[in-house]
N, C-alpha and C positions, 0 to 999 in steps of 0.2 A: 457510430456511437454504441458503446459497449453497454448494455442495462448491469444495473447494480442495487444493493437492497440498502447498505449505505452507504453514507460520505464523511470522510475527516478532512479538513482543511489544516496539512502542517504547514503551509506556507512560513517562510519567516523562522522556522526554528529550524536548529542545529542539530545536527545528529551526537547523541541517539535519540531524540527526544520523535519523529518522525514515528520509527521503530517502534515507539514502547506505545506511540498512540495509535500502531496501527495494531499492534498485540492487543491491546482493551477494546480496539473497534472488532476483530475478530471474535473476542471473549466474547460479544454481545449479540454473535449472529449466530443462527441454526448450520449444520451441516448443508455443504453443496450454494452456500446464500452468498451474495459478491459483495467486497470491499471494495469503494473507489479512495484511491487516497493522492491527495497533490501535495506537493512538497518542490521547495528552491532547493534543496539541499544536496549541493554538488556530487556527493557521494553515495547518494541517494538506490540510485541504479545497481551499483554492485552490496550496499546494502540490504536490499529490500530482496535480489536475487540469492543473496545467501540465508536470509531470515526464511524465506520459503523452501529453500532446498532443507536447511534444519531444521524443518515445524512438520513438513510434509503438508505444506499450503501451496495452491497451486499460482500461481503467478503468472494469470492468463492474457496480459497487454500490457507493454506500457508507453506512453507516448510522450514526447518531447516537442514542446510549444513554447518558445523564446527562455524565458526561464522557467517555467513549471516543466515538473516531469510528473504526470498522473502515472498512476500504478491501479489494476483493475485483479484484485485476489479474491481465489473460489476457497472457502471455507473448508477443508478436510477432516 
């Protein structure tokens, strides 16, 4: 179990919609402070790894559990 400062729950939504709530759950943390975010959203994974390559967010785990894929980002 990976600690984190918060959570969003995109389950259920489409991309980009995942994306843009993990961009406002970032907006709302301090430098170096973790995002946990879970999402269905099939595309989710090369998503969320290109949204950190281009932000310069690090994107420290992610893990895949029947449909949810959690995503665990350190704040930059």
């Amino acid at each position: 179990m990976t600690e984190f400062d918060y959570e969003i729950d995109a389950i259920g939504l489409k991309c980009p919609m995942p994306i843009l709530k993990c961009k406002k759950g970032l907006n709302s943390l301090d430098t170096n402070q973790i995002l946990k975010i879970k999402t269905t959203d099939k595309s989710a994974k090369k998503d969320f790894e290109a949204f950190c390559r281009n932000t310069g967010h690090d994107l420290i785990f992610c893990e895949i559990e029947s449909e949810v894929t959690t995503f665990y980002i350190k704040k930059n």
